[in-house]
C-alpha positions in Angstrom: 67.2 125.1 103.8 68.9 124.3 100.8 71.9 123.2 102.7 69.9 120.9 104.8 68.2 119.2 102.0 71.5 118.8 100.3 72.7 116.9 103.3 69.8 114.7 103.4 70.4 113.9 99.8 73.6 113.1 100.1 73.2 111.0 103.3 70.6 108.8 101.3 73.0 108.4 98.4 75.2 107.1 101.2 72.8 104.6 102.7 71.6 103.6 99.2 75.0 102.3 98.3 76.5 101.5 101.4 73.9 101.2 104.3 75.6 102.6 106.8 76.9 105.9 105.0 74.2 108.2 105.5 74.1 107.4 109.7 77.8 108.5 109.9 77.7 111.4 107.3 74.5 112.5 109.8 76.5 112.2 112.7 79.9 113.9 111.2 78.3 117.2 110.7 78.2 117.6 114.4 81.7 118.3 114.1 84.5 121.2 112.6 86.3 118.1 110.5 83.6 117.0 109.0 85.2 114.6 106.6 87.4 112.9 109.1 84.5 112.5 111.5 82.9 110.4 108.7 85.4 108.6 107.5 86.2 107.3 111.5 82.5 107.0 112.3 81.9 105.2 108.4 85.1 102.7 109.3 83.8 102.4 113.0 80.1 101.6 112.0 81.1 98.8 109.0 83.7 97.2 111.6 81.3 96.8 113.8 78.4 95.7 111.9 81.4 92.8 111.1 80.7 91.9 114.9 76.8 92.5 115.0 75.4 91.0 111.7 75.7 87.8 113.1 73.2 88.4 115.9 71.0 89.6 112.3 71.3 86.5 111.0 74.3 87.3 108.4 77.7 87.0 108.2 80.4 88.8 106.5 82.4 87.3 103.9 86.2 87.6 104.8 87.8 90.7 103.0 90.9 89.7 103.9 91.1 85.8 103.4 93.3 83.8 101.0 91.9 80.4 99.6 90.0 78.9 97.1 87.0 81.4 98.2 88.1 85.1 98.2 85.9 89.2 97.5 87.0 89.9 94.1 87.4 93.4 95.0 88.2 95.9 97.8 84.8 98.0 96.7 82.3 95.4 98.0 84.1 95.1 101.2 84.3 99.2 101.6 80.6 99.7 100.6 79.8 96.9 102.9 77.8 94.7 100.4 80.1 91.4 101.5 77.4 90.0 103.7 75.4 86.7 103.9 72.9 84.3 105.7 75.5 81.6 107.5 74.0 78.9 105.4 75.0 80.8 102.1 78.3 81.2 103.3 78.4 77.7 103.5 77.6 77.1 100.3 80.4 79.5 98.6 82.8 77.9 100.5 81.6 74.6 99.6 81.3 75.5 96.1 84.9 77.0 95.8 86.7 74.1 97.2 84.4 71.4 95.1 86.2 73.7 92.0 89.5 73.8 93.7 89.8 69.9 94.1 88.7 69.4 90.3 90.7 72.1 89.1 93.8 73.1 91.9 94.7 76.3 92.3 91.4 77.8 91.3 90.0 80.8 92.9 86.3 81.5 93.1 85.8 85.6 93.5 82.2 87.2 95.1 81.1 90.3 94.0 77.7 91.8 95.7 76.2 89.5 98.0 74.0 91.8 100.7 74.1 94.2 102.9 74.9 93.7 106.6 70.9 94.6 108.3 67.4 94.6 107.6 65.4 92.1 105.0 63.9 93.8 102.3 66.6 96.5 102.3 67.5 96.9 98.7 71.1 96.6 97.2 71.1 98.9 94.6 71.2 98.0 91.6 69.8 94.8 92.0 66.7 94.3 92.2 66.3 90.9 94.5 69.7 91.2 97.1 67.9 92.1 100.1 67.6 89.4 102.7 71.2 87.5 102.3 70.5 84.5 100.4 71.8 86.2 97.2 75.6 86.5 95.8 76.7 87.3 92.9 80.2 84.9 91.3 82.7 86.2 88.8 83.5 84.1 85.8 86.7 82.3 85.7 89.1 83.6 82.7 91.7 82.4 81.1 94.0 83.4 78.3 96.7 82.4 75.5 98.9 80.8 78.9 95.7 79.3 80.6 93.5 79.9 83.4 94.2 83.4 85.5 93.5 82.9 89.2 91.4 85.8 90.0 91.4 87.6 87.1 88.5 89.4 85.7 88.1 91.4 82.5 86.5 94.4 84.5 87.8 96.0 87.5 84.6 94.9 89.6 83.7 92.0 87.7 80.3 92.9 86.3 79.6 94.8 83.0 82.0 92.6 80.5 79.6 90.7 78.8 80.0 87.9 77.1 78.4 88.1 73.4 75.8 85.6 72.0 72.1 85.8 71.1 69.8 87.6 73.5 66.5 86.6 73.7 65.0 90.4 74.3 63.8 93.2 72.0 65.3 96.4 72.5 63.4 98.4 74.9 63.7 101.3 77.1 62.6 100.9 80.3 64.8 97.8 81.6 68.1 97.6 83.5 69.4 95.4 80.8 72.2 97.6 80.3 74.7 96.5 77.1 77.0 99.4 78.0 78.4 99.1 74.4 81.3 102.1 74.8 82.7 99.8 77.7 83.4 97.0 76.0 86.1 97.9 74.5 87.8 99.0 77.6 88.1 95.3 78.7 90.9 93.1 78.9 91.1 90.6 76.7 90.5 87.0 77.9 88.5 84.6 77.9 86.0 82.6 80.3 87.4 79.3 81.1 84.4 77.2 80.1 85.4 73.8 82.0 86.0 75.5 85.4 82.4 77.5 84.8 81.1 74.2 83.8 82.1 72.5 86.6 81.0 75.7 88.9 77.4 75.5 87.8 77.3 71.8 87.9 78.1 71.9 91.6 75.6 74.8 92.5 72.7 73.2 90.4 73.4 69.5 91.9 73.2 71.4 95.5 70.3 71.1 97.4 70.3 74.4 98.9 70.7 76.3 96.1 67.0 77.3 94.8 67.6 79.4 91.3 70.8 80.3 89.6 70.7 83.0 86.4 72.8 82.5 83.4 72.2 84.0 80.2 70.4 81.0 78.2 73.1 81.7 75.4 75.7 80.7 77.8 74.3 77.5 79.4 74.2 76.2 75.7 77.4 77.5 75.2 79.0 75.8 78.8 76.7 72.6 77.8 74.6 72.2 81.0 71.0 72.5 81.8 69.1 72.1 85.2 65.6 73.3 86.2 67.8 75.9 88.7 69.3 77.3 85.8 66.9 80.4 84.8 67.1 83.2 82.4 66.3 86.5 84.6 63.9 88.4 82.2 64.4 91.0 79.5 64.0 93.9 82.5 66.7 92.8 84.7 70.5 93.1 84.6 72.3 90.8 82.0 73.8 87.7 83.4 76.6 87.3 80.5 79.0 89.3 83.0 78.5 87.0 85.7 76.3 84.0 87.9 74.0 84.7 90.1 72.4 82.6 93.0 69.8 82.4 95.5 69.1 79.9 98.2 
């Protein structure tokens, strides 16, 4: 019994952070190799959902492409979180090319987007990317030499925040995580303020785009202010690590 409910857990850890996990860690235990079965039936399952989503109404962002759009990491692409509605894909690519023609040779990297299936399935741990219309954008970063094409101070792009006033009290029960012992891990650069600048100009001049949240330290900081520009609340993630947006 225990073994059982050890699988189970395991194969909702699996579907929790990838989706499709936990169907091909089920399946895999019908056979001797247990671990190659999954790993076949995990890389079968996302390949296909490649060629499905769309009949879901999402898309899957290229993993492989080069340009001025491009995943910022292998992880989001293995754990399947690379997907969006068609319309939001045309609005990344959009975005990125508007930056690329004001500032050549810029790239613009995705981190979480969605998963490939199913509104209202929850991309842990963020609390609203469950129906497709929601990605996440790394910040652009430069150093002493100038602007590093897709070059981020964390290895996934999230958790490097950028310091400034905060707006909330300290309190317990909130996924504003400050991850202090991190910081220091990070590499040292700095986010290039006129290609952000430009960035959030685009999306909040874009009719499509409905809300994007930005620490309100940094829009001060990048000088620009729109209605679409929101501060996400003293419960949610921090947004000094990155942009979000919604359609």
């Amino acid at each position: 019994m225990l073994k059982i409910i050890g699988h189970l857990a395991f194969a909702l850890l699996l579907t929790l952070l990838t989706q499709l996990g936990g169907i091909a860690w089920l399946v895999a235990l019908m056979f001797r190799r247990r671990l190659a079965a999954f790993l076949i039936l995990y890389l079968g399952l996302s390949l296909a959902a490649g060629w499905a989503a769309p009949h879901f109404g999402r898309v899957a962002l290229s993993c492989w492409q080069q340009g001025p759009l491009q995943m910022q990491s292998w992880y989001f692409c293995l754990l399947n979180r690379n997907f969006v509605t068609p319309q939001l894909a045309e609005v990344l690519q959009e975005t990125a090319t508007a930056v690329d023609t004001a500032y050549p040779g810029t790239v613009t990297l995705v981190l979480d987007a969605n998963f490939p299936f199913l509104a209202g399935f929850p991309l842990l741990p963020h609390l609203s990317h469950n129906d497709g219309r929601k990605a996440d954008i790394a910040f652009y970063y430069s150093d002493a030499s100038g602007y590093r094409p897709k070059a981020v101070r964390s290895p996934i792009g999230y958790f490097a925040f950028e310091q400034g006033v905060s707006e909330c009290p300290a309190a317990w029960l909130s996924l504003r995580w400050d991850l202090q012992a991190l910081q220091v891990l990070w590499r040292d650069l700095e986010v290039d303020a006129d290609r952000t600048r430009h960035l959030l100009r685009v999306l909040a001049a874009d009719g499509r785009v409905r809300k994007v949240f930005l620490e309100p330290h940094l829009q001060s900081r990048f000088g620009v202010s729109s209605g679409k520009l929101r501060f996400q609340g003293c419960r949610a993630a921090r947004h000094d690590d990155h942009i979000h947006l919604q359609l």
